[in-house]
N, C-alpha and C positions, 0 to 999 in steps of 0.2 A: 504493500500500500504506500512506502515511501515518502509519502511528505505527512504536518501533522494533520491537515485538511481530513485526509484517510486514515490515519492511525485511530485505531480503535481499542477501547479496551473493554471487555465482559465481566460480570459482575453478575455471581452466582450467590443469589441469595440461600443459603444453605443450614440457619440458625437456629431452627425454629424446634418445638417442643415434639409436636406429632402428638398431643394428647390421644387424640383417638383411634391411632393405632391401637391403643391397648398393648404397648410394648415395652422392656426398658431399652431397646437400642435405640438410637436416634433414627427418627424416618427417614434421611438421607442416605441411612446406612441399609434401610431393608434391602433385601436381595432380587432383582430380577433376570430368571436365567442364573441364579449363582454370584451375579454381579451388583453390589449398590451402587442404587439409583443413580447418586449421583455423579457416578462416574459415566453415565450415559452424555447426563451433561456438559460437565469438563470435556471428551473426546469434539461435542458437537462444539462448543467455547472455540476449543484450539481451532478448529478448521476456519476460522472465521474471525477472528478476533487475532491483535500486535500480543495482548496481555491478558491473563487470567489472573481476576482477586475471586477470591471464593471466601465470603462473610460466614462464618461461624458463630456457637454461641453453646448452644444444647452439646453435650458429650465433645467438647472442642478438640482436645488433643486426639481423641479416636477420630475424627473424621478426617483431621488433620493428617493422620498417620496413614489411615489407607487410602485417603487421594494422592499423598505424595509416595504413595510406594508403586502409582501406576501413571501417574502425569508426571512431565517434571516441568521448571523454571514458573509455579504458581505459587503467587503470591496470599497471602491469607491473611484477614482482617477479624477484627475480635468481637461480636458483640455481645456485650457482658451482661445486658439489660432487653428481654425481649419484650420492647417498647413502639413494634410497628414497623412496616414493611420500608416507610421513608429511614428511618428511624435504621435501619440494618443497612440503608446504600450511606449514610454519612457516614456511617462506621469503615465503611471504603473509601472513603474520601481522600484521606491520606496518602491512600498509597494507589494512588494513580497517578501515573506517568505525565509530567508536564509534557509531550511530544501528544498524548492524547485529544485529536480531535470531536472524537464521539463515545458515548457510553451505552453499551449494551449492556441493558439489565434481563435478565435469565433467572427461575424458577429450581431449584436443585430438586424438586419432589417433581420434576415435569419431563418423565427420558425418554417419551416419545419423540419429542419436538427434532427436526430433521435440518442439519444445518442448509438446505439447497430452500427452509421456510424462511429460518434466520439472514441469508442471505438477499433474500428479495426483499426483506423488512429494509434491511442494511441500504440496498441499491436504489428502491423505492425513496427513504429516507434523504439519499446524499442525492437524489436525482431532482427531486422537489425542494432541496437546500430547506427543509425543515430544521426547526430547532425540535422537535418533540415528532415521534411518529412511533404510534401505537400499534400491535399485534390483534387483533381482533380474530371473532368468527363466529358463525351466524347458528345456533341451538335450535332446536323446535322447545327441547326444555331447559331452561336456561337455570333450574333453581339451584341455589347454592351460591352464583358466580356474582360477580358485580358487572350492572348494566352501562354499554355505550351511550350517553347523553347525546342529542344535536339539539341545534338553535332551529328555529324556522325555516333558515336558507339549506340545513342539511350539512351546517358545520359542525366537526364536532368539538365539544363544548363541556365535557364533563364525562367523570365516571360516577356511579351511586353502587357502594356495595348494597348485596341484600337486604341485613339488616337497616340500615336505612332508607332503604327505597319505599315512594309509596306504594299503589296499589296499580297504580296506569304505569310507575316503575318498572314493575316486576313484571308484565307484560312483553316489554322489550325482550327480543331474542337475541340484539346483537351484546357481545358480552367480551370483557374486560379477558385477555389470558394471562395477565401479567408479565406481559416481554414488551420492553419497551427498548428502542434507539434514542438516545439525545444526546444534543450538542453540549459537550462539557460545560458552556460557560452558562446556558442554560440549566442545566440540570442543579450549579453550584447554585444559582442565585434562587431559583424556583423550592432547594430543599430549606432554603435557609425560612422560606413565609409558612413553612408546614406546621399545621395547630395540630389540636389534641380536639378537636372538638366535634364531638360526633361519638354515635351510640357506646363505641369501644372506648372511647378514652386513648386513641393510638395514634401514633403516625402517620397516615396513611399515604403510601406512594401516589397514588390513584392523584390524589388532591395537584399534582403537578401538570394535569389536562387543566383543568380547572385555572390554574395561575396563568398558564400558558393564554389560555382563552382571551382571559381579562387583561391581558396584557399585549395584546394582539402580538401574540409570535405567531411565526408561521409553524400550525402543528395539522397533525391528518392521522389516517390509519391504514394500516395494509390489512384485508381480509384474508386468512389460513383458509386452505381449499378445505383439510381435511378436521372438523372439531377434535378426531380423534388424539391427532398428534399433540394437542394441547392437555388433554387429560391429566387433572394433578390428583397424585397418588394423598388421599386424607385418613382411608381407613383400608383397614385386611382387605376388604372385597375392592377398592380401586385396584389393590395393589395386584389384585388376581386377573383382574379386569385388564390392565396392563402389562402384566407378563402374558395373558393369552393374545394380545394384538403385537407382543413383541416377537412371542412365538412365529406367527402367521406372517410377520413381515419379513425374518430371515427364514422364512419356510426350513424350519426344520421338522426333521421327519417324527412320525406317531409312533408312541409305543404302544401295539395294541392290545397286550396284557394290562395296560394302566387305561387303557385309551386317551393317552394323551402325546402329545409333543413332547421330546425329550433333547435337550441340548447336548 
């Protein structure tokens, strides 16, 4: 990518608790195919990305220990406080590269996502000289996710997670995946206005469409062909839900004493 205009750096949010797994490992750590998750990530990061930070937090030194015994040259940020998704990229902050002209923010509980998606976000992003350009994609059932906002002209204009959405909110099929592109100098100024204020009491990265809007930068979103690839692993049955589309994708063969696919 050569100059810092294209220098990119990726920023794996990877800190988070996974309550509802019902497990003591860390959800980045669960296994798909034999493999954790987030190492699904990190492989798709590299292909695509100058830099990898991968934000910790939950079980840090373990995750720290088996990313770095299968990636190398990645960098790792601490968050000590899991105080929100904005809240986990400041904690990156630091240690991104002054040569860095854009920031790709990435999901660690999310190993479907396919770098040839992240790339079009990427090309879509530098192509339309956006400060801000979002990852989307369109659900029939959207519940769980947080919804894509427009304004009347069909600009977008905001995210509303679930819990706060209203009822014509929730409605909406097009829905937040949490991968976002932005322009470093954007993303520094835009994390600095992030309240607390909303149902969680959190962070919320989401709220940086939202500044972006009211501040007329130029922001938009790329739509993913496939919702599957976005799928984030929250309990046991995602995570089964996505080892069986991970199966099907590297087609590997059935065991048919188990009936199933076997790596």
């Amino acid at each position: 990518m050569g100059n810092t205009a294209r220098y990119v750096t990726v920023v794996i949010l990877a800190a988070g608790m996974g309550k509802r797994m019902n497990s003591d490992q860390a959800k980045v750590l669960q296994k798909i195919l034999g493999k954790p998750m987030v190492l699904y990530v990190v492989e798709t990061a590299q292909k695509v990305g100058n830099e990898v930070i991968t934000v910790i937090g939950n079980q840090a030194d373990k995750v720290r220990e088996v990313i770095s015994q299968h990636a190398e040259n990645i960098k790792f940020a601490f968050q000590d406080r899991q105080l929100g998704t904005a809240h986990a990229v400041m904690c990156a902050l630091k240690h991104i590269s002054d040569d860095t002209g854009h920031v790709l923010i990435l999901c660690g509980d999310v190993p479907l996502i396919r770098p040839a998606t992240i790339s079009r976000l990427l090309d879509d992003h530098l192509g339309a000289r956006r400060d801000l350009s979002l990852l989307a994609v369109e659900m029939d059932n959207p519940s769980g996710y947080g919804r894509v906002l427009f304004d009347e002209n069909r600009q977008l204009c905001g995210i509303v997670e679930e819990a706060d959405a209203t009822e014509g909110e929730k409605n909406i099929k097009t829905i937040n995946t949490g991968i976002y592109c932005v322009k470093k100098d954007f993303l520094f100024r835009s994390l600095a206005q992030i309240t607390t204020d909303n149902v969680q009491g959190e962070f919320y990265l989401t709220d940086i469409v939202k500044i972006g809007f009211r501040g007329c930068e130029s922001i938009g979103l790329t739509v993913a062909k496939d919702y599957r690839e976005v799928m984030g692993v929250n309990t046991l049955e995602h995570l089964l839900k996505v080892e069986t589309l991970m199966r099907d994708r590297l087609q590997l063969p059935v065991d048919s004493k188990k009936n199933k696919r076997v790596p």
